[in-house]
N, C-alpha and C positions, 0 to 999 in steps of 0.2 A: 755729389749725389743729390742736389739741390732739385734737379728738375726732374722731379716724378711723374711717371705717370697717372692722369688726372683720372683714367679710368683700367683697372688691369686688364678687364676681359673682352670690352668690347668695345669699337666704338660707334660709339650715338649719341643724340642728342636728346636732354633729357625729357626736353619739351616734345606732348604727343607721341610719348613712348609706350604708355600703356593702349592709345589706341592702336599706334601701329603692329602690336605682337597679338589685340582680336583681331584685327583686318588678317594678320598670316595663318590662324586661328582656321576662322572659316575659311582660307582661302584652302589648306591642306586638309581640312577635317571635311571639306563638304566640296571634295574635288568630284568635276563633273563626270570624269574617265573611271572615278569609282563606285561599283557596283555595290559594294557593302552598305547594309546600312550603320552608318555611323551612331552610336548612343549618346544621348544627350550629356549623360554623366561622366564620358571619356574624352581626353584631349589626346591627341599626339603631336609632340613636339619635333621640330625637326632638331638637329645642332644646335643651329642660331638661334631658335626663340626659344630653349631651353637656357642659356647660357641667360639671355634678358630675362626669362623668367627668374633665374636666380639671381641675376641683380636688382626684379625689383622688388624681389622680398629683403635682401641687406638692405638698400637703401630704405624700404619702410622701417626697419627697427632702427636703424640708423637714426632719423629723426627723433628715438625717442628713450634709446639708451644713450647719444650722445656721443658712444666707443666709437672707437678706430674703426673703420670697414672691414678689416680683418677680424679683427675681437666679433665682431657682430655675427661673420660668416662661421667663425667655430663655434659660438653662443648657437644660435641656429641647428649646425651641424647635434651639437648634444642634445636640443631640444628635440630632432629630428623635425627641423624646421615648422614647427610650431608655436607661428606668432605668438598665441595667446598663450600657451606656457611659457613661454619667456617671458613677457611681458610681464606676468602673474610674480612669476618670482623673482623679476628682478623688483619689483615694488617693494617685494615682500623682505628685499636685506635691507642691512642698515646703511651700506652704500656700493659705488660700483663696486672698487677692490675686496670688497667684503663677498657680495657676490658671485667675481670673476674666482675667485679662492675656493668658492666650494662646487663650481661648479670644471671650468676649463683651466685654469692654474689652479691644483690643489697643492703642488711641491714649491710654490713660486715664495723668493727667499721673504721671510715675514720682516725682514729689515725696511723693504718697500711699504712708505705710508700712500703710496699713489703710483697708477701706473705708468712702469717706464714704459721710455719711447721706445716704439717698434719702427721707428724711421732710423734710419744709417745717414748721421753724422758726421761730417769731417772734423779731424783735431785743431784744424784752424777756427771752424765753425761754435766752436764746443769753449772755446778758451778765447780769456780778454786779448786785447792788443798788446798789452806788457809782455807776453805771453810770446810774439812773435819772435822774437830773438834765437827760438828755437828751430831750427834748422831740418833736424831728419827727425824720423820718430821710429822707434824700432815695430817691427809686424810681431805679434805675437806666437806665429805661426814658422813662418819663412828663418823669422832674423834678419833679414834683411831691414836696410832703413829707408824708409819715407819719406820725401816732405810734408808737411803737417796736411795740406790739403790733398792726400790722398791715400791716405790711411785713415780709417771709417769703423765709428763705436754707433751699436743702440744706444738706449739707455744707460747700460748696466757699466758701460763705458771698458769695456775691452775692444782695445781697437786692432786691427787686421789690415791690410793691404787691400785691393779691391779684386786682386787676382787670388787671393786662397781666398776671400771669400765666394770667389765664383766658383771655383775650384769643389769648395766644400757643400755650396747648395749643389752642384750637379753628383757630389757623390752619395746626396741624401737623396737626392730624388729618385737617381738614374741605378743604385744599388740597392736602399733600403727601401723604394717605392714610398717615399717620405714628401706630401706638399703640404701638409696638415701640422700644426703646431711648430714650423722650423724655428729653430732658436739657437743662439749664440752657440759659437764653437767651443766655448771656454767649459769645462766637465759641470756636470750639476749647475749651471747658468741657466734659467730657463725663463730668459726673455726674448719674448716672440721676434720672431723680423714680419717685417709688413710686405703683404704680397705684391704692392708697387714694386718697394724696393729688391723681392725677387724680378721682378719682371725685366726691370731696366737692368741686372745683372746681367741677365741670361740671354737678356733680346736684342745685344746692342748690333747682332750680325742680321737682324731680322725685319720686320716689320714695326712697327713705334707701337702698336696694341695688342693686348695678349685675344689670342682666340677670336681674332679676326682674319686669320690667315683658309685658304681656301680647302686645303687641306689637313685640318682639323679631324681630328680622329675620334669615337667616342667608343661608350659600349665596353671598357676592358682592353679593348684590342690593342696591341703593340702597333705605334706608328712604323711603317716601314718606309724606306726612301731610295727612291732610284739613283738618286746622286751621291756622293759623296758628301757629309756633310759634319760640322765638328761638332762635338759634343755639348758645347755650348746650346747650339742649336736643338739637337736632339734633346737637353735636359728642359730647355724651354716648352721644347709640346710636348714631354713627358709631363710637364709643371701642369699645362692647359688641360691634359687629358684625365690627374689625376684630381686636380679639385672639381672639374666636373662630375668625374665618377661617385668622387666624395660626395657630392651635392645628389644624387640622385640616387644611391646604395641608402643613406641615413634619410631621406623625403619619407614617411611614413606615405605620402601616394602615388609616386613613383616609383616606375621599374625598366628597365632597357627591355626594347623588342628583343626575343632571342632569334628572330630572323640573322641568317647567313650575311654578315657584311650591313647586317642594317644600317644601325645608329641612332635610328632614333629613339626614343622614350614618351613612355606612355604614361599618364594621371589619370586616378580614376577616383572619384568621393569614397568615404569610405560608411558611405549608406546602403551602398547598393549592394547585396549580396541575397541571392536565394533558396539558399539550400537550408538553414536553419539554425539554432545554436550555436550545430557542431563545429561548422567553418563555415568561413565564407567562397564560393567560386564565382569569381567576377570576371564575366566571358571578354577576349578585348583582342578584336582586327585592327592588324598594324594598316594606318591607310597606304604606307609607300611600301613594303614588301608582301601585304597580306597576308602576312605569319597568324593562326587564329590559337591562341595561348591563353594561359590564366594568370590572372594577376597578380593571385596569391602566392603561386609557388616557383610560375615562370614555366612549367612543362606544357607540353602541348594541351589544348583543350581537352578534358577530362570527365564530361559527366556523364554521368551520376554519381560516380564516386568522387569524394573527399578526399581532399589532399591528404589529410591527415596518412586515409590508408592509402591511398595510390602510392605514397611513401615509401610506406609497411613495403605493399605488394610488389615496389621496383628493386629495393634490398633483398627480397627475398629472390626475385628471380636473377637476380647480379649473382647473387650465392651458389642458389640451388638449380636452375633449368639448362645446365650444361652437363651436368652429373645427374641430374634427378633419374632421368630413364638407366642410365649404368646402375645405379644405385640401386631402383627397386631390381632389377635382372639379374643382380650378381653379390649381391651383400645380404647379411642379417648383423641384431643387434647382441650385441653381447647382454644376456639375461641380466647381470647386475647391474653396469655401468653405464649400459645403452652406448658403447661403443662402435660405431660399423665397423666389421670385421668383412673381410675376402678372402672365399676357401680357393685357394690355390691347388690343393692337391688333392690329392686320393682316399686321405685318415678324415674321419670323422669326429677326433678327439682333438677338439681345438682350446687355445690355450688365449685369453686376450693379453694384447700388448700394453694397453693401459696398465703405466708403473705404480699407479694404485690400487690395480683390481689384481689382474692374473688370475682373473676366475678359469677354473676349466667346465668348460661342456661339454657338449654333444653337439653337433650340427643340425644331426635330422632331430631331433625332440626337443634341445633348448634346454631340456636337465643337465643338473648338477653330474659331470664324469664318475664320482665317488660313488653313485648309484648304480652304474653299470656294472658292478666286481668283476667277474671275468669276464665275461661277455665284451671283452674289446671288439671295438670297431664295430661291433653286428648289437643295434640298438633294438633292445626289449623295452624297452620305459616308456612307452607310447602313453600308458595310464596313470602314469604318478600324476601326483596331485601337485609337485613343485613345475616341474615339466609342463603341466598344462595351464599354470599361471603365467609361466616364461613365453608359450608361444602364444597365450592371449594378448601378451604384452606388445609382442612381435606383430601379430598382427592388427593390434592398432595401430602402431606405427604406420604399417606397410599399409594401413586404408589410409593415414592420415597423407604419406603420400602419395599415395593413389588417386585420391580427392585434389591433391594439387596442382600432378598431373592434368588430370580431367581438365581444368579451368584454364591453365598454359597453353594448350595444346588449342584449345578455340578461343581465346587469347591472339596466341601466335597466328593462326589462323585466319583469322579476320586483320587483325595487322600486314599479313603477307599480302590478303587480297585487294587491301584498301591501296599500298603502295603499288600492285601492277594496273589497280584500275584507275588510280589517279595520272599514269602514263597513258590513258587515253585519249589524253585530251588534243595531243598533237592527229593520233587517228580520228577525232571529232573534227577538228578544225577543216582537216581536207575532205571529210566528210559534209559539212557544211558547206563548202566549195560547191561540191559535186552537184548538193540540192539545186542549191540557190542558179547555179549556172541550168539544172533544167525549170527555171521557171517557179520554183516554191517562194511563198512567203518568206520572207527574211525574218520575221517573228519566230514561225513554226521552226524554221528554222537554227534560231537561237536557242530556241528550246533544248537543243541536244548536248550544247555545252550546260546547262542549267540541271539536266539529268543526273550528268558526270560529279556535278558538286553536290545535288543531292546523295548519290549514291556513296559519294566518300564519306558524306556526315551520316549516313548511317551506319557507316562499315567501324566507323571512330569511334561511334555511339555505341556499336553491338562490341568491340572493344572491351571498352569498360564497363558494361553492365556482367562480363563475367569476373572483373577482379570486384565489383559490387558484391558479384553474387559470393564470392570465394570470403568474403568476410562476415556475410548475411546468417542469420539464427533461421532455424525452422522456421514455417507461422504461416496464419491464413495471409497475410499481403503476402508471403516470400511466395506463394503459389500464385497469387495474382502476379507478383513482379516475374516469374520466369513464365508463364502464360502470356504477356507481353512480348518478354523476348524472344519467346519460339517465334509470333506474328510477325515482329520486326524481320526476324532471320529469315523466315519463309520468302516475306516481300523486299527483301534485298534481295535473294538470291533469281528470285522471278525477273526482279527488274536488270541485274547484273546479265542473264542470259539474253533478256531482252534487246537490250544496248547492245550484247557482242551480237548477235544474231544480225540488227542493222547494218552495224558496221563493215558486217561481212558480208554482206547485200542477201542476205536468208528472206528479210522481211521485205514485201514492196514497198516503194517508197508511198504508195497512195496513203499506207497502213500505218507507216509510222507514228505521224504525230497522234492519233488517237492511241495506240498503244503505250507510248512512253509518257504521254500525260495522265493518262491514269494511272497507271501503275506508279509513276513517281511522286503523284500526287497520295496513292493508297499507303506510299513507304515512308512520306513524310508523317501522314495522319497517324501514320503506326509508330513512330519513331516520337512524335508529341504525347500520344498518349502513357507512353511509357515512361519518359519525362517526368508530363505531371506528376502522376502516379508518383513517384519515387518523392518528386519534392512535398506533394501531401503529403509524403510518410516524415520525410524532417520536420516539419513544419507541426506535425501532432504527434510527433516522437513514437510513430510506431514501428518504428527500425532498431531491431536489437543484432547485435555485432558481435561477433567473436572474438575473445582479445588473447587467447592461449594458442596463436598458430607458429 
């Protein structure tokens, strides 16, 4: 196990590495074929320069904690790769192992006055030459015997065969989704193995460097494979795929595109945020799938509203927007318990199922049964004063989700339209064709796929300005803010009829480009100002929220 790999993840040369990964920097970030404007304060990483990016922050701490490459990558990982935390308090112990103890080995045995080797030793290696006369050496795994040069201790010196140790990294990896902290198979042993020496385990059917292979998988995703291939090999790019993931879930400024099949990953400072206080929403186009998401939470782009509640609002409708319409048309609450109960039959005198309650009521009045004396089934109590607190109760309820309704339903609504009008674009493109081949400007003519993107950001936008609004307090902005979005909704819906009308040849062609440049230009200016708007209100805290829904 002598000859390690001199680098696990990649290989390069170290010389003009940092230039080379700005050189791929702006080659991806400021691609001529993309139409996005890219932000200053955003990178996206392909695979490859993700992977260099994380070796060249181990190798910077490296230089200055002095640890093993491995030590450095899980130091990091805890920091959530933050040089100058780490840095800070590794000055701050009394030395490394003192350090590594409180931070990434905290169970590591306190018998160690120094750190064992995380390298894989052979038993010939480890022992003098007096030493030789010995012959086999038992596995501690197998039972089976050895020759001294090929049965292999860390540190801690329990030694193994080189095949249960293969054996045993591919069952950590490949069952426990384990590449982070491996350590010794021996129980409660918890010294580390070095991810060289995973590599050259795992790789010997493969390529000589980890995550240099072409088919590299990121993102979570399960590597799949067309061929046949042994386990050996699949635990190897499970190995690549999981310290990656690891390196980029713990980066406090990265996050993977959730683009379909993407892969890459996005960095974004974490200055930039404009919505206020409350959260931060830091808008971010993947430049290779042009997925347009948030950074904060990973869901699709989202303002005006805050992650916080878009949260709220997507467990509520996971729960409630399947049942909600049955619900209010076919239930009442049980007066004590607020149980929903369903009248099934004919009797009027219902009994609740909750094994706490067993209240009895009444159906039509929500009073106490005990009121009605004889009078079964034929309800007089329309006047009781218990009665009429019961169906006060009931109908709050039944506004509150009435009110929830309302918001879903043009919610849902603007979702459905956004998704058929975003299917346009193939009826744009031959429509584009059609211009250009009689003779129109290729400009004017771009314009109509430029519409299409308009029209979706504000179908997205009028989206969530109703789960905004479904969280919003009364108040003079709340009537400026749904005054805005009537406008918006108005000019989508003008400019929505406008588009299909083209498309269907309603409108002449002479007529088009002045109509869909206004109007798409009036739908952005109404969709900024609504914007604003909302972010003036975070920004001077004039947005109050309801937190009892």
């Amino acid at each position: 196990m002598d000859d390690m790999h001199d680098d696990y993840l990649i290989h390069s040369d170290s010389e003009g590495f940092s230039d080379g990964i700005e050189d791929e920097f702006e080659r991806v970030n400021d691609d001529e074929n993309n139409d996005e404007v890219v932000k200053p304060h955003i990178k996206v990483f392909t695979p490859k320069m993700l992977i260099r990016y994380m070796l060249e922050n181990v190798k910077s701490v490296e230089q200055i904690t002095l640890l093993p490459k491995t030590i450095n990558r899980l130091l990091l990982d805890h920091f959530k790769w933050s040089q100058d935390d780490l840095t800070d308090r590794y000055f701050e112990a009394s030395d490394s192992l003192a350090f590594l103890k409180k931070t990434i080995l905290p169970t590591l045995d306190p018998s160690y006055t120094e750190l064992p080797s995380l390298k894989l030793r052979s038993y010939s290696d480890l022992h003098s030459p007096k030493d030789s006369d010995v012959r086999e050496i038992a596995c501690d795994i197998c039972c089976d015997f050895h020759p001294p040069d090929q049965i292999f201790a860390l540190g801690c010196n329990h030694f193994y065969c080189r095949n249960c140790w293969t054996l045993y990294l591919e069952s950590k990896i490949l069952n426990n989704n384990q590449a982070n902290k491996l350590t010794c198979p021996t129980p409660k042993c918890e010294c580390l193995i070095d991810d060289d020496c995973v590599a050259d385990l795992l790789s010997s059917s493969l390529e000589p460097s980890i995550f240099s292979s072409s088919d590299y998988q990121t993102g979570g995703v399960d590597p799949t494979f067309s061929n046949p291939i042994s386990h050996q090999s699949r635990a190897f790019r499970a190995f690549q795929r999981l310290v990656v993931n690891s390196f980029v879930q713990h980066h406090r400024h990265l996050t993977w595109c959730p683009g379909v099949d993407c892969g890459y990953a996005v960095c974004s400072n974490e200055e930039y945020g404009t919505m206020g206080p409350e959260g931060k929403m830091i808008e971010i186009t993947c430049s290779n799938c042009h997925e347009i998401f948030c950074f904060n939470c990973g869901n699709p782009w989202h303002e005006p509203v805050l992650c916080n509640y878009l949260k709220l609002w997507l467990t509520k409708m996971k729960n409630d927007s399947g049942t909600a319409h049955w619900v209010a048309a076919n239930t009442k609450e049980c007066p004590r318990c607020k149980a929903t109960i369903e009248k099934n039959g004919g009797c009027n005198h219902m009994t609740c199922r909750n094994a706490n309650c067993k209240y009895e009521f009444c159906w039509v009045c929500l009073g106490g049964w005990d009121a009605h004396g004889a009078q079964w089934y034929v309800c007089n109590s329309y006047k009781e004063a218990a009665a009429q607190k019961a169906r006060e109760a009931q109908d709050k309820s039944r506004e509150a989700l009435s009110r929830y309704l309302f918001f879903y339903d043009r919610y849902a609504n603007h979702d459905q339209s956004r998704k058929l009008e975003a299917t346009l674009k193939d009826s744009v493109a031959n429509r584009m064709q059609e211009l250009e081949d009689q003779g129109f400007n290729w400009i004017d003519v771009k314009f109509i796929r430029h519409v299409v993107e308009v029209l979706c950001a504000c179908r997205r936008t009028l989206m969530y300005t109703y789960v905004f609004a479904y969280f919003l307090k009364p108040s003079n902005e709340a009537i400026i803010f749904e005054t805005n979005q009537s406008d918006l909704e108005r000019a989508a819906e003008n400019l929505s009829r406008i588009l299909e009308n083209e498309l269907n040849g309603v409108i002449a062609a002479q007529d088009l480009t002045k109509k869909l440049q206004d109007t798409s230009r009036y739908c952005s200016s109404r969709r900024e100002v609504l914007l604003q708007h909302v972010k003036e209100g975070y920004q001077n805290g004039k947005w109050q929220h309801r937190d009892n829904l």
